[in-house]
N, C-alpha and C positions, 0 to 999 in steps of 0.2 A: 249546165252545172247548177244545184242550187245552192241556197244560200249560205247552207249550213256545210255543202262542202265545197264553197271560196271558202271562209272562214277556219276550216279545217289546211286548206291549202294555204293558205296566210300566215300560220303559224308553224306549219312544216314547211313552205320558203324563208321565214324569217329566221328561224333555228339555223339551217340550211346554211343562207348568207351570215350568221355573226361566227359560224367557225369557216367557212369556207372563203369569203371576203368581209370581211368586216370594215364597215365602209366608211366615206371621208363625208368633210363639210361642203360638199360643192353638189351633195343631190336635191334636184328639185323637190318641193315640198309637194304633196297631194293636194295643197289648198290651189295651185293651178294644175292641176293632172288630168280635166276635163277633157274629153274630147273636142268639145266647142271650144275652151280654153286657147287650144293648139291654135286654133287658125286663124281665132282673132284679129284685128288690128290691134295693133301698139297702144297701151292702157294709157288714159289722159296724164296728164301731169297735174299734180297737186298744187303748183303755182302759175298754170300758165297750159292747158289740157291741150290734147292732140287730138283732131278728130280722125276721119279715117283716112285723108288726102295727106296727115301731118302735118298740118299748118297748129298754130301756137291759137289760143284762146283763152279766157282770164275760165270759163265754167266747160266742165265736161266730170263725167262720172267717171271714177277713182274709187278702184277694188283694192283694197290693202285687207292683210292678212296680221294685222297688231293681236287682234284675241284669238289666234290661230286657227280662226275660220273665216271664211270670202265674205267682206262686206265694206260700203260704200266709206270712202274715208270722211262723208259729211254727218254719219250717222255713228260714230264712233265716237263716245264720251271722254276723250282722250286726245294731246296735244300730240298731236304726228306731222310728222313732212313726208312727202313722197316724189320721189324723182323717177318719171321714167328715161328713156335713150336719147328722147330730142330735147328732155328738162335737162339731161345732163348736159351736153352739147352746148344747148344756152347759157350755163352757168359753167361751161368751159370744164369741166368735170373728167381729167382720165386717170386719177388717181382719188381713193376716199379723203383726201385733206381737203380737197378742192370745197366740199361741203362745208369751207368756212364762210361764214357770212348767209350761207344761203336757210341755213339753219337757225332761228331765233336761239341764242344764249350757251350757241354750242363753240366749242374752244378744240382745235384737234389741228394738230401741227405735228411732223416728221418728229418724233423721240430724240432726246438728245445724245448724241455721241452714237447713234445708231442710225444705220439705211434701212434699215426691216421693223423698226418699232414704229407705233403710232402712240401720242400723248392726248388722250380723248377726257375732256371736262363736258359736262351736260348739268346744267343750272349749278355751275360752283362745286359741281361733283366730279371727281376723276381718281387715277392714279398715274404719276409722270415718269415713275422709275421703272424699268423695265428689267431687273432683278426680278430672278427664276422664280424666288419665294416670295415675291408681291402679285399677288389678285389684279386683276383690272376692277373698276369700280364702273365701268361702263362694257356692258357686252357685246360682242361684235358676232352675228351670226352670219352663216352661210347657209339657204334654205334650212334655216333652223337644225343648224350645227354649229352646238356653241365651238366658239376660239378661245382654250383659255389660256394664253399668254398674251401679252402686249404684244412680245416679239412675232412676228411676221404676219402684222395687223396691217400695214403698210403698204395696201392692195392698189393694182392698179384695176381697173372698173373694165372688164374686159363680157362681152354678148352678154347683159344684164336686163331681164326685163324690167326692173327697178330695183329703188334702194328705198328702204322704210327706216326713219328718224323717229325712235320715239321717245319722248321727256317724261322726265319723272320717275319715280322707282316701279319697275317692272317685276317685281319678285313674285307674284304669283303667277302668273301665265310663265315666265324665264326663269325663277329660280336667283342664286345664289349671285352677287357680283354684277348685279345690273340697277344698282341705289340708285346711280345716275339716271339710267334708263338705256336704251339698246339700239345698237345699228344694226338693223338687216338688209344681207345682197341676198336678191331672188332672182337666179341664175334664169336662162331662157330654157325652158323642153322643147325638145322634138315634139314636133308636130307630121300633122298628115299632108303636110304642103312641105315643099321643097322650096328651102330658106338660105340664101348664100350672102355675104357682104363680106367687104375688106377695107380697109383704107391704110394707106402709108401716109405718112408723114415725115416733116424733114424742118427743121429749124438752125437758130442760130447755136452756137455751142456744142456744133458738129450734130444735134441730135438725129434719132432717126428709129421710126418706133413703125411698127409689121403689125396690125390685128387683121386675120380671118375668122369667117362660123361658117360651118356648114351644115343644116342638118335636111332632115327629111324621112321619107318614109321606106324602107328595106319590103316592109310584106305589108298585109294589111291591119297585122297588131303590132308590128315591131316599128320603131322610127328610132335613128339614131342621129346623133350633131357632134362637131368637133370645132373647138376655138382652140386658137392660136393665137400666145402674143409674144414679138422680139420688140426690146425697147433697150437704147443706147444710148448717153449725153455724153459730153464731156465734162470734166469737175466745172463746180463755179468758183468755187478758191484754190487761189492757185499759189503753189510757192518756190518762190521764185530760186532759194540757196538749193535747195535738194530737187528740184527742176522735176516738179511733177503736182499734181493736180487731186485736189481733194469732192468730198461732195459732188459726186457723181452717179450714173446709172449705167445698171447691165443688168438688166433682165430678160427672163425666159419662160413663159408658161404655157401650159395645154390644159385643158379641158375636155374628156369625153362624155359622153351622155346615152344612155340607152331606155329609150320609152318602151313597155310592155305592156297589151290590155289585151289578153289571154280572153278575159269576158266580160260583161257591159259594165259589170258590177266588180274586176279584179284590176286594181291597176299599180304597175309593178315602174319604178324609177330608180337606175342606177349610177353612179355615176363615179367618174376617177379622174384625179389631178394631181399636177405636180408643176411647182416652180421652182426655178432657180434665182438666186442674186450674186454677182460677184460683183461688187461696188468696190471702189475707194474707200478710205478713213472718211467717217462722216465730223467733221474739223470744227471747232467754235471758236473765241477770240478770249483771250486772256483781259480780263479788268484792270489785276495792278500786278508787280511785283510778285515774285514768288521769293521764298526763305527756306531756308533752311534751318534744322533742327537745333544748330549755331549755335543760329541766329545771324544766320549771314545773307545778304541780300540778291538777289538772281535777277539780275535786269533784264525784262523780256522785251524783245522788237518789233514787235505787232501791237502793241496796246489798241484797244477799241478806237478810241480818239481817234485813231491815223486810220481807221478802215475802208479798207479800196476793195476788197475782195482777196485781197494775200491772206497767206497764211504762214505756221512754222509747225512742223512737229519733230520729234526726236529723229536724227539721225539711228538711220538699223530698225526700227519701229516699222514692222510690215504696213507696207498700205494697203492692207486688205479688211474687209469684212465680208464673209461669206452665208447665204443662208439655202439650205433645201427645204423644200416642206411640200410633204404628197398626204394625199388620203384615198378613202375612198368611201362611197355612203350610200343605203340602200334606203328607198321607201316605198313602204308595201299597204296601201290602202282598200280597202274592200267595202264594199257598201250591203251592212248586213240588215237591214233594212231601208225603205222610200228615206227615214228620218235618220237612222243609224249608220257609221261609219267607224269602223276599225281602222286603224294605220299603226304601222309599225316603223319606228325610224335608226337604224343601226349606224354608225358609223363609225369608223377609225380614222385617228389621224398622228402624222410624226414630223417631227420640227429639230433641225439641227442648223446650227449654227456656230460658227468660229468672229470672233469682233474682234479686232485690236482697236483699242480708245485711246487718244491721248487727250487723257482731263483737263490736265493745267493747258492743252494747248501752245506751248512752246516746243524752244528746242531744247529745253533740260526734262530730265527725266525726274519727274518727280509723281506726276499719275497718271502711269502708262501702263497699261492693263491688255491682258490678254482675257476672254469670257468664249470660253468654251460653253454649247448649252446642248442637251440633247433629249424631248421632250416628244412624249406620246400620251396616247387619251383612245380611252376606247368608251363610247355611251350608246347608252341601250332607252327609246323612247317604245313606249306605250300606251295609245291615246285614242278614246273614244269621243267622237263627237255627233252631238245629237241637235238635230233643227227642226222646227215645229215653225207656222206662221208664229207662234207667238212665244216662244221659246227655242234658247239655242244658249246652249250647254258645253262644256268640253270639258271633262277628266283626263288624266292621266296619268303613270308610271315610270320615274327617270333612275336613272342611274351612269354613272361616270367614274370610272377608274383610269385615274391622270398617274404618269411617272416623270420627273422631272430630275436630271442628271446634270453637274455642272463640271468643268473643273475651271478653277480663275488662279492667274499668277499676276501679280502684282509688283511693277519695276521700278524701284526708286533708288538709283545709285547717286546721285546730286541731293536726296533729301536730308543726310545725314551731316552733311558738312566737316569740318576739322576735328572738330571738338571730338569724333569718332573717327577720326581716323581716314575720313573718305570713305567710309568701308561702302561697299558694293550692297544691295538691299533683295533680294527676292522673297516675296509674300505668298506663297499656293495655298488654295482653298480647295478644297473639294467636297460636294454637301449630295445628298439624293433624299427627295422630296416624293411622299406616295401619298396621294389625296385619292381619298374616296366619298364620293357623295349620293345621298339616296332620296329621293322627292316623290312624294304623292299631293297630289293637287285637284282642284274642279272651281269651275267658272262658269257664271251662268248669266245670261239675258233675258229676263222675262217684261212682257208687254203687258201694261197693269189693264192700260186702254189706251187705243189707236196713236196715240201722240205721248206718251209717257211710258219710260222704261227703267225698271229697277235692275241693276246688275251687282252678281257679290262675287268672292271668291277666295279661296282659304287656301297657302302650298303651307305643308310641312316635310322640311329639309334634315336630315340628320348628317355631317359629314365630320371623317375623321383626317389625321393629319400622321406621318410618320415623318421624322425628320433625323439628320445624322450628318457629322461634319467633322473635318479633322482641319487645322489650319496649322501651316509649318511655314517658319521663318528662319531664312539664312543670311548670313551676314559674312561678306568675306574676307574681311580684314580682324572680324572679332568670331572667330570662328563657337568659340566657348559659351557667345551667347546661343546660337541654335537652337532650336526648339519647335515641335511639336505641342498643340491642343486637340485632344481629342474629346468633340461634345459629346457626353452622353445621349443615346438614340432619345428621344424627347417625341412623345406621343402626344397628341390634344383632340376632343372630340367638342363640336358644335351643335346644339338644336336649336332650330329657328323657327317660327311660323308666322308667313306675312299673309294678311287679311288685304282684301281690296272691297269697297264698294261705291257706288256710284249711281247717279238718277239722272235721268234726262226727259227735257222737254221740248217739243216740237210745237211750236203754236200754227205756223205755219207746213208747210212739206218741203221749203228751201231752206227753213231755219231749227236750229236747236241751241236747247242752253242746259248745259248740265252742270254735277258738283263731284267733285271724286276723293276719296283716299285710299291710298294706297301706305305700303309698307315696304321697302325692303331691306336686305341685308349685304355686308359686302364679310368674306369669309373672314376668320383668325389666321394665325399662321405664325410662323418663326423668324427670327432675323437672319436674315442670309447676309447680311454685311459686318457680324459682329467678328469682331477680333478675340473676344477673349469670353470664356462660359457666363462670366456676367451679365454681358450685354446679350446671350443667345435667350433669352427667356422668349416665352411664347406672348404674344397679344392678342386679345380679343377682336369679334366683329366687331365692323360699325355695321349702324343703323342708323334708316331716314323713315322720316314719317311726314309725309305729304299730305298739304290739303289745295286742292287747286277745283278752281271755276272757269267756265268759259264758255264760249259761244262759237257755233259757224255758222256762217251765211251764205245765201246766193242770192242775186238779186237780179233779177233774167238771165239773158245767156251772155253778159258781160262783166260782172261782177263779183267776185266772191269777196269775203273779209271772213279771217277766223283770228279771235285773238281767245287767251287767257291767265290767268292771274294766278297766283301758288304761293304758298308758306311751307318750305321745309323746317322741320327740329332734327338735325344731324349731330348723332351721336356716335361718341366713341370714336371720335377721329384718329387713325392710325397715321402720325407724323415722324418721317426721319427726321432727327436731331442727332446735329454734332457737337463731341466736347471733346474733351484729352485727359489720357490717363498715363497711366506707366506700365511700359510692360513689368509683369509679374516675373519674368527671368531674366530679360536685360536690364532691368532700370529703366532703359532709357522711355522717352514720350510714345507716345503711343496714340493716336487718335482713335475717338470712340465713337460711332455712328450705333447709337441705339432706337430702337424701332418702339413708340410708347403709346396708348389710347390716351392723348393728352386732353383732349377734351370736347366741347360741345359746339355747334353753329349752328346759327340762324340764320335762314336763305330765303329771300323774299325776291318775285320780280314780277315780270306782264310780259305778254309778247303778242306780235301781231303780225299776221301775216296775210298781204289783200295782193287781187291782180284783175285787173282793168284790160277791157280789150273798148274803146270805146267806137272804134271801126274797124272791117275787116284788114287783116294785116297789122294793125298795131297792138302791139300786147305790152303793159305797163305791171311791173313787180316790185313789190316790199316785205321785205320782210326785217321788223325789229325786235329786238331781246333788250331787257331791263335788270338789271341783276342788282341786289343789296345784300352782302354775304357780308356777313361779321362772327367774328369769336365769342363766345359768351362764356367759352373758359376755352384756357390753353395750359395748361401747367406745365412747368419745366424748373428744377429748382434752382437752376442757374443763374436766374434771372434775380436773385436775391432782392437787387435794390428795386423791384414792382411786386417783393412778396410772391414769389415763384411763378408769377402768373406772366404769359405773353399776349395776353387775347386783344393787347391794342395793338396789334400786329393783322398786316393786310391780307385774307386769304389768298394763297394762290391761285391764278388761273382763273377769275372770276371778273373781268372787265365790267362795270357799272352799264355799259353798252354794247353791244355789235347789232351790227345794221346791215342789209343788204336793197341797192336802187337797182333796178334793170329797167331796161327797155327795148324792142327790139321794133322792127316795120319791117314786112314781107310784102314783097308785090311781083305780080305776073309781066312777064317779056312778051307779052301779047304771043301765044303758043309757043315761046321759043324757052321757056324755064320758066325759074322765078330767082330772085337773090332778095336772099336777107340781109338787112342791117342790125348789130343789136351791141349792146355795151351796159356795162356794169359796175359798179363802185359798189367796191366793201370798205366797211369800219369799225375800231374795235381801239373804242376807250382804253385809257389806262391799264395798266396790267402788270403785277408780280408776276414775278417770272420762277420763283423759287419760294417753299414754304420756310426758309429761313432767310429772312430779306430786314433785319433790323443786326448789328451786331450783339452777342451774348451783355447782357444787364446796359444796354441801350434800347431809346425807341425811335433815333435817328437811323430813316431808311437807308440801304445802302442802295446809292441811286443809278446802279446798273445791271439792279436785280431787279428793275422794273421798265416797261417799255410803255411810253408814253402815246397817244390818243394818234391815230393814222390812219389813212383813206390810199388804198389800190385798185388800181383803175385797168380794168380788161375790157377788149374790143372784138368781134370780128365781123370779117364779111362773106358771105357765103352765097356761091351759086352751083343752084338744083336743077339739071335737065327737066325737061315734062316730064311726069312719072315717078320724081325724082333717082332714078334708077343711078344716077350718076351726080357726083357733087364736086364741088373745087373751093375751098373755104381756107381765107386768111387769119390765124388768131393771135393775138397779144394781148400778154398778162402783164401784169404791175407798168404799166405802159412809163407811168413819172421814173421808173429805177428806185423806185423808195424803197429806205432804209430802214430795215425793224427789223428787231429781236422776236423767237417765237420761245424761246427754253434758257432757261441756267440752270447753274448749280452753283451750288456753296458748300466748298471741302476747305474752308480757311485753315481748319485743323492740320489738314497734312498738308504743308508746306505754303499756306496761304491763298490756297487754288479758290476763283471765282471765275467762271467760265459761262461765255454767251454765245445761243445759236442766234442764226440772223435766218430769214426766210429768204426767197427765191427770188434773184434779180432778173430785169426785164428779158422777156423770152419772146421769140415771133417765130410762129411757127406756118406752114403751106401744109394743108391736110388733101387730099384727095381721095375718097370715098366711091365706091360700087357696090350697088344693091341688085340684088336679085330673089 
């Protein structure tokens, strides 16, 4: 076939697949579709490299795909982490939170009041709310298929050839909602070798978690693979009056995979999944007292103070949170010429979900929610990439049409108190959200001379917004107040265009030092928690504009250190704030969460990340983050006696530190295996926990919306047959049982609610592992 009819054939399969399957985020990318690709050994690890036997090393070569073509992660002008299967393993890694600490200045912890969301900060950038109409401010892809909800980000890390961390605003190569910068999992392809593993596991807290892969070759262009994962715990909070158990796991997933390479030059990647969760309520602990609208006081019996792992929440309040989410994604690459490469990347995906939350965390009912969500995304990629020794290019074509469905009811029969009557409270919302976004882009690498390299790149985005909402309140002792708001359908359209460039220098061939800026943007959008047409008004993007420097090294085959240094100017911060109003038809109070571009920060830090192998079998790791995040405006006019201004207020989610020590020591059983030792401590400075963490016209913290400076300490022991064909490995996390907050909220408004998640108490788990 020649060239011009793959090319022809590329475009009539592409067509083909977006009406016939239009596919999910779990298809391999073309940047590994190689034939040599397939059969590889296992890609080093970015802190600690694997060579081909899998033994750990501080230096080994590290292909990451950040500019969306194959190149060395030392050579790449740009602050990235990369884990592959046995980096993860070291760092204890089967779910993407684990990633804390291992990642200089990244903050990602389980979402609050949620089993399926993920709360992702990258250098003081994030979004923590997982409401339908909130953006992520950090991207999470799957072989470069964006995720756009927070909701069912909450992955467990199942046959991945790695994971790519990248900092800083990623808007020109990704697009929209990646200010912070972008997580990618790069699933494994079928290959022409027949590839099998599995391991069970079994811990305390009754756990018990099932992965299989299997793939291999069918013909001699066809290879297909299938992974499997079942994963099971018991809650960690337990409560003791309603005799059942919160914060828990029930998961379900597959993955299939089908490799095609019809001809030398056509390479065809399919791929379909689907998972399941049926968790428990995901539980958090009440700060103080709750109230009523009275003004009468609800004394709750779990306060923080007494915290053992109990819990309380409303009697009748289902203990469920349920989530599905399948896709499915094609990628269609063609090499139209030695330098030129066509790809095509299709995919669909759908997201449903049912949560019951209880806010206040008690056993009165005062914010007890039910969040129905029901979310799909169809996107259409088109990307030319061109490589030359001394140029290397990539354009592109995006497009994405997202619909996003809710319905929320809202229970507060205890919020009202006497003064009404006791009257019973139900709240229903129902909104549907249609975002469309459109992007053209190009990025380029050129080599001025042998050791210096100029790189630029321009995306411009255009995306519009449709939004629509009806919220009905009944009341059943005041029946007369009832009512309906109906928002009028409320349209907004965004144009953006983020510029990147960057220089690099090699003085050496193990070393470089570059300088970078970058641009990007995080979308506008509507309030989806407003009560009343006032509070629905639309807000604006933010924007960040990065300037960062840095360095990576190798220094033999023992050595590497890469650190670097950054200034963002983040604009247009989009902050929930709460106050209280009246309703418009009852009178009575009303709480107001309105959604506002209050103002501007200033984000400074360093990071550094070295690993040492100073003889065979020891491998020493670091990794730390520096962060200096301050307001330089925040407006809120509530604040009257600071002059409407809150900006001496602490940002969220922005710890002044996190750090990560490892160390591990392999050694051989004289032919009989080998067993490794290796252990780790993570840290993570002070920390708000919520972007309202001072009360209204105060700048006295409230001091359980912040969790103070703490070290977690993970162990394990691991023995490898010869070959390693076979393993049997001990693991323990938070070994001390320490105690820390990862999430709050602050809804003082309705009924005085201040609510705190805690992270994961000590776990010890027995893994056992087969490779083939």
């Amino acid at each position: 076939m020649s060239r011009i009819d793959s090319a022809r054939a590329l475009f009539l399969a592409g067509a083909a697949f977006a009406f016939v399957i239009p596919t999910a985020a779990s298809a391999q990318t073309a940047e590994q579709t190689t034939a040599e690709a397939q059969d590889a050994p296992p890609a080093p690890e970015a802190t600690g490299a694997a060579n081909d036997e899998g033994q750990d090393s501080a230096v080994g070569e590290v292909v990451v795909t950040a500019r969306r073509t194959e190149e060395s992660l030392q050579k790449v002008p740009s602050a990235i982490s990369t884990f592959n299967e046995r980096a993860l393993d070291r760092i204890q890694a089967s779910d993407s939170t684990a990633l804390q600490g291992a990642v200089p200045n990244l903050n990602i912890v389980q979402g609050r009041g949620s089993s399926n969301a993920t709360n992702i900060f990258l250098r003081g950038v994030g979004q923590p709310d997982a409401l339908q109409t909130f953006d992520p401010a950090v991207g999470v892809y799957i072989d470069d298929v964006y995720l756009s909800r927070i909701r069912g980000n909450q992955m467990d890390l199942l046959d991945l050839e790695r994971v790519e961390v990248l900092r800083g605003p990623q808007g020109t190569l990704y697009g929209k909602n990646t200010i912070g910068g972008a997580l990618k999992f790069v699933t494994r392809r079928p290959g022409k070798t027949f590839r099998a593993n599995g391991s069970l596991t079994v811990g305390n807290h009754d756990a018990l978690e099932l992965k299989a892969a299997v793939s291999g070759p069918i013909s001699e262009t066809v290879s297909a693979g299938v992974a499997v994962l079942r994963s099971k715990r018991d809650g960690f909070v337990e409560d003791e009056v309603l005799d059942r158990d919160y914060n828990d796991k029930d998961t379900f997933g597959v993955r299939g995979a089908l490799a095609f390479t019809p001809y030398s030059n056509l390479r065809i990647d399919l791929t379909a999944d689907y998972s399941k969760d049926d968790a428990a309520l995901n539980v958090g602990r009440p700060l103080n007292n709750l109230t009523t609208f009275s003004g009468g006081v609800l004394v709750v019996d779990n306060p923080a103070t007494k915290y053992d792992w109990k819990g309380r929440t409303t009697p009748g309040l289902p203990n469920s949170t349920k989530l599905k989410h399948y896709g499915f994604s094609s990628t269609i690459a063609t090499d139209i010429t030695d330098a030129l490469t066509l790809k095509v990347i299709t995919s669909y995906r759908n997201l449903k979900t049912d949560d019951y939350i209880d806010i206040d965390a008690t056993q009165y009912e005062i914010g007890d929610v039910f969040v129905g969500v029901s979310q799909n995304q169809l996107s259409e990629e088109v990307q030319l990439n061109y490589t030359t020794d001394r140029l290397k290019a990539v354009a592109g074509l995006y497009y994405l049409d997202e619909r996003v469905k809710s319905h929320q009811e809202a229970y507060a029969d205890d919020l009202l108190g006497p003064l009404f009557l006791n009257s019973g409270f139900l709240r229903t919302i129902d909104d549907d959200l249609k975002t469309k976004s459109y992007a053209g882009y190009a990025n380029a690498s050129f080599e001025v001379v042998p050791s210096v390299h100029v790189s630029g790149g321009i995306r411009f985005t255009r995306e519009t917004k449709d939004y629509f909402r009806t919220t009905s309140t009944f009341y059943s002792l005041l029946p007369g107040f009832n009512g309906t708001y109906l928002f009028n359908p409320a349209k907004a359209g965004w144009n953006d265009t983020s510029p990147m460039l960057s220089v690099d220098w090699s003085p050496t061939k193990d070393s470089m030092v570059y300088a970078r800026f970058a641009k990007g943007f995080k979308s506008g959008g509507f309030n989806g928690r407003a009560n009343s047409v006032a509070e629905s008004t639309e807000y604006d993007p933010e924007t960040v504009k990065s300037y960062e420097a840095g360095f990576k090294t190798s220094w033999g085959s023992a050595l590497r250190i890469n650190g670097a240094v950054f200034h963002n100017d983040y604009s247009d911060f989009q902050a929930r704030v709460s106050g209280e109003d009246t309703d418009p038809i009852t009178g009575l109070p009303s709480p107001k969460l309105s959604v506002l571009n209050a103002g501007k920060l200033r984000i400074r830090g360093a990071e550094l990340e070295a690993a040492w192998t100073p003889l065979d079998g020891l491998l020493f790791d670091t990794q730390v983050g520096y962060l200096k995040a301050k307001y330089r405006e925040f407006d809120d006019a509530r604040f009257t006696l600071f002059d409407g201004s809150r900006a001496f207020q602490t940002p969220a989610f922005s710890p002044k530190w996190t750090a990560r020590i490892g160390a591990q020591y392999a050694f051989d059983l004289a032919g009989a295996g080998g067993i490794t030792i290796g252990g780790q401590s993570r840290y993570k400075s002070r920390t708000a926990l919520a972007v309202d963490n001072t009360p209204v016209n105060s700048d006295a913290e409230i001091a359980g919306l912040f969790q103070g400076s703490y070290w977690v300490h993970d162990a394990r022991l691991v023995y490898e047959t010869e070959g390693k064909r076979f393993a049997i490995g001990v693991y323990g996390q938070n070994l001390a049982n320490r105690r820390y907050k990862t999430d709050g909220q602050e809804f003082s408004t309705i009924g005085s609610i201040r609510t705190v998640y805690y992270g994961n108490p000590r776990t010890v788990s027995l893994r056992l592992t087969a490779r083939y």
